[in-house]
C-alpha positions in Angstrom: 133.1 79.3 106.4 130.7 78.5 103.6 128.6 77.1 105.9 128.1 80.1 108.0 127.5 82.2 104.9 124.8 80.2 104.0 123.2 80.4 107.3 123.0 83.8 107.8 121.2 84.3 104.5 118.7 82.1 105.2 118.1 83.8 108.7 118.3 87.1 106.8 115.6 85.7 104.0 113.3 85.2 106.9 113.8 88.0 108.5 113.2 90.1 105.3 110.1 87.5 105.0 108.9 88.6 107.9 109.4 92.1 107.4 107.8 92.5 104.2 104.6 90.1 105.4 104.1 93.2 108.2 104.0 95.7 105.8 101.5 93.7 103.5 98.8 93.3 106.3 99.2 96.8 107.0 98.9 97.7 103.5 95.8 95.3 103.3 94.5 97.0 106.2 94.0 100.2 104.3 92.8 98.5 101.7 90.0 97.1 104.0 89.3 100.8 106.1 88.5 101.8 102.3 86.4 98.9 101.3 84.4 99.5 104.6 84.6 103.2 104.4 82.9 102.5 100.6 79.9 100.0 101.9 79.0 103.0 104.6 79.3 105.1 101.9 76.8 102.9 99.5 74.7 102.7 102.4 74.2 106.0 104.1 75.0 108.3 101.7 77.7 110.0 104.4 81.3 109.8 103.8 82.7 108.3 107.8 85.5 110.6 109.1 88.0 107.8 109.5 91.1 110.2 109.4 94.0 110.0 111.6 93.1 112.8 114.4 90.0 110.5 114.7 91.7 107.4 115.2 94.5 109.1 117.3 91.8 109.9 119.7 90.3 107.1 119.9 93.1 105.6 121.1 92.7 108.3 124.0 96.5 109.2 123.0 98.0 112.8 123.9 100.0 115.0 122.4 103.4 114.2 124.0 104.4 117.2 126.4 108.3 117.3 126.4 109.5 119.8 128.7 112.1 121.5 125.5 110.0 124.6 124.4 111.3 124.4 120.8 110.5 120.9 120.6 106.9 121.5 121.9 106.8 123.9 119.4 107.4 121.7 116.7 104.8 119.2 117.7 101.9 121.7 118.4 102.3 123.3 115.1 102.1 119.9 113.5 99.7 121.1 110.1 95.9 120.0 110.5 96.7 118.6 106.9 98.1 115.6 108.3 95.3 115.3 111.1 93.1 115.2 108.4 94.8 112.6 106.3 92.1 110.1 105.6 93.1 106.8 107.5 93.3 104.4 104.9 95.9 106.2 102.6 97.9 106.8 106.2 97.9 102.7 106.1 98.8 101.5 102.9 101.8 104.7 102.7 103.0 103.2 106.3 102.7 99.6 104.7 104.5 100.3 101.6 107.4 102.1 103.6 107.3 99.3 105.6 107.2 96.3 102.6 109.5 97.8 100.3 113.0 97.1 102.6 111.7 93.4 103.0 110.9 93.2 99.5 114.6 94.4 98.5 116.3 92.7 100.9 114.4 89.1 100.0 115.7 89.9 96.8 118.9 90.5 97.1 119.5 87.7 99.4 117.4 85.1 97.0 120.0 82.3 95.7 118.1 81.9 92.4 119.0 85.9 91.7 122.8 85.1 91.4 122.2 81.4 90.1 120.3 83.3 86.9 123.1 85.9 86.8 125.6 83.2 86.6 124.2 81.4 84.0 124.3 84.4 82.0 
């Protein structure tokens, strides 16, 4: 039975790993859409509308049309606040949310967390 325990925390570690390395590149990602969005900046004097309502349609993405009025309601009254959200923030929020339940879970399933509160 030991055995097994130990194997599921290692296949747990990585997938928490794994997890937590996804929401680092997207993170980083933001990070880079600001450092770019700066150089353009420097450059042209002109702020570049990188927001979210620009990147959604770029994508050439719809609103989805669901055939529920009150639901369709809901989604076309979504607040031009959010559209307007610049992109790079959008990014690093989506990457922190993202990071933080592999970050957690790494730890809690890191062998050297109980080994130091043992030796306590």
């Amino acid at each position: 039975m030991e055995g097994h325990s130990v194997i599921f925390k290692k296949i747990g570690r990585a997938i928490c790993w794994v997890i937590e390395a996804c929401g680092a590149l997207v993170a980083s990602a933001g990070v880079v859409l600001l450092y770019v969005s700066c150089l353009a900046w420097l450059k042209f004097g002109i702020w570049p509308p990188n927001d979210l309502q620009t990147f959604w349609n770029n994508m050439q993405s719809q609103w989805p049309q669901i055939e529920w009025t009150a639901v369709q309601k809901i989604i076309d009254s979504m607040p031009a606040v959010i559209l307007k959200f610049p992109l790079w923030v959008a990014f690093l929020i989506v990457g922190g949310i993202i990071y933080i339940p592999g970050f957690v879970g790494t730890s809690i399933l890191d062998d050297t967390t109980y080994i130091t509160r043992k030796a306590k």
